[in-house]
Legacy VTK file of the C-alpha trace (Angstrom):
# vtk DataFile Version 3.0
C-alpha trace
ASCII
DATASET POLYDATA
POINTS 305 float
-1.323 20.720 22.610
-1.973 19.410 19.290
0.000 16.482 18.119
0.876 14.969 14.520
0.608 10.822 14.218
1.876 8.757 11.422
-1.059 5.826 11.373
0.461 2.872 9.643
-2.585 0.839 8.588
-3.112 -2.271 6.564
-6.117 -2.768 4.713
-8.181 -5.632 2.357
-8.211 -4.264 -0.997
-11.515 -5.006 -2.963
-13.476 -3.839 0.449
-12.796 -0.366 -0.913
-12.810 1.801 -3.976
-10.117 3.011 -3.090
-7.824 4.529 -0.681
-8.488 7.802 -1.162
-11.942 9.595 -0.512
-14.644 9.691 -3.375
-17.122 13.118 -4.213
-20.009 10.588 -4.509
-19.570 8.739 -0.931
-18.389 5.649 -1.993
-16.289 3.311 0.666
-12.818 4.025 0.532
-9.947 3.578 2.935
-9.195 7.485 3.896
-13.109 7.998 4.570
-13.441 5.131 7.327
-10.294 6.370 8.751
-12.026 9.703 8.988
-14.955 8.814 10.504
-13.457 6.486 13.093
-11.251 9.219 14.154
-13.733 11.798 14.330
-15.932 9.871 16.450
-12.781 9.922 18.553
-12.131 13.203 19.060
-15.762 14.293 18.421
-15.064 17.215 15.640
-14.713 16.790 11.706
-10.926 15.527 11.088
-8.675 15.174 7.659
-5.767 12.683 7.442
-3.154 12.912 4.786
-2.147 9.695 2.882
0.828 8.621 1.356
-0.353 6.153 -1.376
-3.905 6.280 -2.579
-4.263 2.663 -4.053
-6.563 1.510 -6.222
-9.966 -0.076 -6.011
-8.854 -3.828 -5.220
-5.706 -3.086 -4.201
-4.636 -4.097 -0.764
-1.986 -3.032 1.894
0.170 -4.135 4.560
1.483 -0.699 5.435
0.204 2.084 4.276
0.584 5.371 6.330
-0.942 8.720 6.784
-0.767 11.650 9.311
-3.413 13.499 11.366
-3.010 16.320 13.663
-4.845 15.270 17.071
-5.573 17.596 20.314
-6.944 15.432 23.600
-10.577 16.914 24.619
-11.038 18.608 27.211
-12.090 16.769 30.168
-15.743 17.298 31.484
-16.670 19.393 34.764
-18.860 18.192 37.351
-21.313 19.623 36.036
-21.017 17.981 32.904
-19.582 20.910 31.338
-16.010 21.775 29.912
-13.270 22.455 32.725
-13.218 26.435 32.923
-10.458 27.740 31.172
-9.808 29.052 27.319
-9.537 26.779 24.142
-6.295 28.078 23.683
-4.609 27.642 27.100
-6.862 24.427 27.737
-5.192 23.017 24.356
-2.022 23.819 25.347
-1.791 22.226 28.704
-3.659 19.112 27.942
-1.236 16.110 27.664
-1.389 14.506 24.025
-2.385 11.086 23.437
-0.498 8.475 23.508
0.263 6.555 20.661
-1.235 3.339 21.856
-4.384 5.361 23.119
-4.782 6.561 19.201
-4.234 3.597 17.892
-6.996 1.732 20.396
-9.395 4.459 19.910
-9.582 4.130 16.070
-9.362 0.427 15.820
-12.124 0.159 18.374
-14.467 2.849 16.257
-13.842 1.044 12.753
-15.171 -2.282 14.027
-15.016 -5.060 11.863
-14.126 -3.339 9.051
-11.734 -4.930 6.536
-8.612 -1.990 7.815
-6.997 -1.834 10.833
-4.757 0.456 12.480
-1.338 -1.743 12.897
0.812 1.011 14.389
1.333 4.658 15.387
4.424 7.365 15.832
4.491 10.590 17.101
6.109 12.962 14.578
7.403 16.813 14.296
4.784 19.026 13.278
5.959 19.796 9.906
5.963 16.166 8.501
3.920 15.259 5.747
3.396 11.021 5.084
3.592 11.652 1.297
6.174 14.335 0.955
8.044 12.891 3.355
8.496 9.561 2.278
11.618 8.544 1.049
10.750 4.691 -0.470
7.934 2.211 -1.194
8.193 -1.250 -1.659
5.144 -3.072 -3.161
4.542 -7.012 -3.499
2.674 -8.712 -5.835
1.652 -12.194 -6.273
1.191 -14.973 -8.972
0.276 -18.229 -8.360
0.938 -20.189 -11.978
0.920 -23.562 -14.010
-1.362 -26.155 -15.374
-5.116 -25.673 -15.036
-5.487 -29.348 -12.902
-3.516 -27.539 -10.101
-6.170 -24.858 -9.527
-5.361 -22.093 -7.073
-6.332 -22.432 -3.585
-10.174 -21.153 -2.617
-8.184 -18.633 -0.127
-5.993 -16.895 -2.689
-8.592 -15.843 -4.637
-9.077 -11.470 -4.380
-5.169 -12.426 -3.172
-3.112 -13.495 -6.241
-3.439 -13.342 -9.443
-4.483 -16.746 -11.674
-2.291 -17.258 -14.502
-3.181 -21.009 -15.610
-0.006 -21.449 -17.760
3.686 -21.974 -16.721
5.554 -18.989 -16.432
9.547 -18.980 -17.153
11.070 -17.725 -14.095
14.643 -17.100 -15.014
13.556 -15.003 -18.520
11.156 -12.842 -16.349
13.818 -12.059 -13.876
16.337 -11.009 -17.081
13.090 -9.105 -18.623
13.003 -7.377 -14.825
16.413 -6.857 -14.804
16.006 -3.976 -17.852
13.477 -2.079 -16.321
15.662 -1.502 -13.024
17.483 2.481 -13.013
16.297 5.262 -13.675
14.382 5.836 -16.612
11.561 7.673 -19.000
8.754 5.445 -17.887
6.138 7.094 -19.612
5.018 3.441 -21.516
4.350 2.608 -17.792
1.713 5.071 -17.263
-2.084 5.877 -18.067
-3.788 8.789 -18.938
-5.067 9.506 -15.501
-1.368 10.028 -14.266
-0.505 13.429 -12.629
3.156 13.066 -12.000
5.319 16.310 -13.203
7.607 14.107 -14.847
7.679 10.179 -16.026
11.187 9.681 -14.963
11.230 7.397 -11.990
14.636 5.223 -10.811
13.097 1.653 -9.568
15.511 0.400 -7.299
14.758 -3.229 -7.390
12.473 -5.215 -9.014
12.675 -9.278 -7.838
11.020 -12.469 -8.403
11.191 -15.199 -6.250
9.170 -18.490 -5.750
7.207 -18.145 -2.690
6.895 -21.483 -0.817
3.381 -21.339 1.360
3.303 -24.671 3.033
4.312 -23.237 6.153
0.542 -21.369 5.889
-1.221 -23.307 3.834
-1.082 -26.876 5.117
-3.031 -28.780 2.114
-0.053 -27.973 0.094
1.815 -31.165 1.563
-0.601 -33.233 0.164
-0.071 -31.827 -3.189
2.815 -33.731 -5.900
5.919 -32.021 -7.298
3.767 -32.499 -10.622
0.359 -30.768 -9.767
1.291 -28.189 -7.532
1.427 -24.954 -9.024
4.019 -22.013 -8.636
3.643 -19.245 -6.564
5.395 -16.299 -7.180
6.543 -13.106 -5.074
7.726 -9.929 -6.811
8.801 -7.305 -4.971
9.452 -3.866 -6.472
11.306 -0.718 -4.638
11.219 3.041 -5.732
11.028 6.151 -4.206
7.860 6.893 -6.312
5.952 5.486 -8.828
3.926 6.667 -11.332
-0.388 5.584 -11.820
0.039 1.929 -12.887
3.365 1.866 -13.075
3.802 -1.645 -10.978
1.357 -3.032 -12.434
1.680 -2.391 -16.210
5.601 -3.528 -15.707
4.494 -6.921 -13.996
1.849 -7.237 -16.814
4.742 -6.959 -19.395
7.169 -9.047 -17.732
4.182 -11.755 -16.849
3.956 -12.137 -20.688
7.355 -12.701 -21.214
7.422 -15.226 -18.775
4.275 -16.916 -20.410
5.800 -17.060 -23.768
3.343 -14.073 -25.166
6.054 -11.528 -25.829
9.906 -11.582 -26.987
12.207 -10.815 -23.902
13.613 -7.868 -26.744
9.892 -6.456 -26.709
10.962 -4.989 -22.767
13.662 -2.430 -23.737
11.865 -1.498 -26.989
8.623 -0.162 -24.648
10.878 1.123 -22.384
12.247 3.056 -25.530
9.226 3.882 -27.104
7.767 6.491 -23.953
4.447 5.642 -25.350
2.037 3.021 -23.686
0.510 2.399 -26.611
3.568 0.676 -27.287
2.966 -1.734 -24.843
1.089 -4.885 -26.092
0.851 -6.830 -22.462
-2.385 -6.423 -20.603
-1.994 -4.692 -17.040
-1.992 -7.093 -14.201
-5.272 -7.202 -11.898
-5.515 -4.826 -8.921
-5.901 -8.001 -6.488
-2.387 -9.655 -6.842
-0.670 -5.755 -5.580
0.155 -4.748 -2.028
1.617 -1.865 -1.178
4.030 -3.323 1.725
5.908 -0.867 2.981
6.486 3.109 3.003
10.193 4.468 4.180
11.191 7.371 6.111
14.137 8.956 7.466
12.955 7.975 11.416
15.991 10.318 12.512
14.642 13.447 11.021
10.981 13.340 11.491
9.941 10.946 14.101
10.419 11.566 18.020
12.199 9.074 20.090
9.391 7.316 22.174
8.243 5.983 18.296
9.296 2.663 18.053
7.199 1.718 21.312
3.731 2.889 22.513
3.339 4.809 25.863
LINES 1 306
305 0 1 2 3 4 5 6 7 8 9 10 11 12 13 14 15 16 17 18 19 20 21 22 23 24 25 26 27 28 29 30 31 32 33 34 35 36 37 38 39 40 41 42 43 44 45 46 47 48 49 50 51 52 53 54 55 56 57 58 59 60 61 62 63 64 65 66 67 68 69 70 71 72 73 74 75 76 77 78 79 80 81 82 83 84 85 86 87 88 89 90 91 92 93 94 95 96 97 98 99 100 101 102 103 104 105 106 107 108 109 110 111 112 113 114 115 116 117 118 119 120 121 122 123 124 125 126 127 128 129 130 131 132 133 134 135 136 137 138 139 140 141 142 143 144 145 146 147 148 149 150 151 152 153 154 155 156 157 158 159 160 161 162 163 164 165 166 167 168 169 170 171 172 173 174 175 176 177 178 179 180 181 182 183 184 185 186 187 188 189 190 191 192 193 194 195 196 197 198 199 200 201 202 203 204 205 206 207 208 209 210 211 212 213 214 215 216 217 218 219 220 221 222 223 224 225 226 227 228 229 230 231 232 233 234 235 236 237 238 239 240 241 242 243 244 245 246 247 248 249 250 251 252 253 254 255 256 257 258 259 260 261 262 263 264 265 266 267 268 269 270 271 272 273 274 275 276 277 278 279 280 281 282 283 284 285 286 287 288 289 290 291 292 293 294 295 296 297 298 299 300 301 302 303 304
């Protein structure tokens, strides 16, 4: 019988142009997925995304769905057992989730995406249409030039060689949260219906790394530089949304723009209005996609078989 998986996947952003699949054969996310999988299953296979990310931009959970039937197992003679593609479909036991998530990981190799995860869900589920919230992260590492970001955040964080004022970024945040026109948050290539959006949350906190990056103990109160975490919630968003509002509120924090500038974009429904350049595609990650589990997924998902 066939089966539809959810495939939740993380991935290293500026490996790829992109999540979703390109006319001219460029590397992208969806087409190593693809391939991986049909070398699996040995015929041509589509999966269905729920974010297509940018070029640079990386993920810790994305997810997409793919409809999957186990092959028929070979004769003695090396041919297919006797019976009819239909009926043979129908009787064959589908894969298990671990078996589909082994199978692709072991296909893609060392590529820079792996397969973290996979659920069994209902037939009629769809990973973007069905998603009820994403959450993305992005990350800022900040202050005096002497401090210098670490060699391993670069392609991680973005490099803003200035202090940043936390507490006035968080109030500049604080105005974008609700539901609103967002259409100053959006760039031509958009193709959402409508620029209303409701952001849910949008938080800054100071991320403290020692526990990962060791070297950071031997650093002074005085020299070591800021890292931030801001973490931003919305059951959509629209093309460059997160990153044109962390641009903005990245420029309050640095002094650039007036904390009043914030609601008078939001107001204006016009990016030209917007006179903060759009953060870099490296600092985003899209961490997590929601779903109603209780609707869509069937009960073996939260382990593999």
């Amino acid at each position: 019988m066939v089966q539809r998986y959810l495939v939740v996947h993380e991935y290293v952003g500026q490996a790829f142009s992109g999540w979703q699949k390109q006319p001219d054969g460029v590397r992208t996310v969806q087409g190593v997925l693809e391939k991986a999988i049909s070398d699996f299953i040995g015929a041509e296979t589509i999966v269905l995304g729920s974010s297509r990310t940018d070029t640079g931009v990386h993920a810790l959970a994305n997810t997409c769905h793919v409809d999957l039937c186990r092959k028929p197992r070979r004769g003695k003679s090396g041919s297919d057992e006797s019976e009819s593609e239909d009926d043979g479909a129908a009787k064959r036991k589908p894969y298990s989730c671990s078996e589909v998530r082994k199978a692709i990981n072991a296909r893609i190799g060392d590529a820079e995406v792996r397969v973290t995860k996979v659920m069994k869900v209902d037939a009629e589920f769809h990973a973007r249409f069905q998603a009820k919230g994403r959450t993305y992260f992005y990350r800022i590492a900040c202050g005096p030039q002497e401090g210098q970001m670490s060699l391993f955040h670069r392609g991680q964080t973005w490099d803003v060689n200035k202090d940043l004022d936390v507490p006035l970024m968080r109030e500049a945040a604080k105005l974008l949260v609700g539901t609103h026109d967002f259409s100053s948050f959006r760039t031509s290539k958009c193709q959402a219906l409508t620029p209303v959006k409701t952001l849910a949350s949008f938080e800054i906190d100071l991320d403290d790394e020692r526990q990962f990056w060791p070297r950071r103990y031997l650093e002074d109160e005085v020299t070591r530089r800021k890292n931030l975490l801001i973490t931003v919630s919305a059951p959509s968003f629209l093309y460059h949304q997160v990153r044109l509002m962390v641009g903005l509120v990245k420029a309050v924090g640095a002094g650039e723009l007036p904390l009043s500038d914030v609601s008078k974009v939001l107001e204006a429904k016009d990016v030209k209005a917007l006179r903060a350049a759009m953060a870099p595609a490296h600092g985003l990650y899209l961490a997590s996609v929601d779903y109603d589990e209780r609707k869509h997924f069937h009960e073996d998902h939260r382990g593999e078989e």
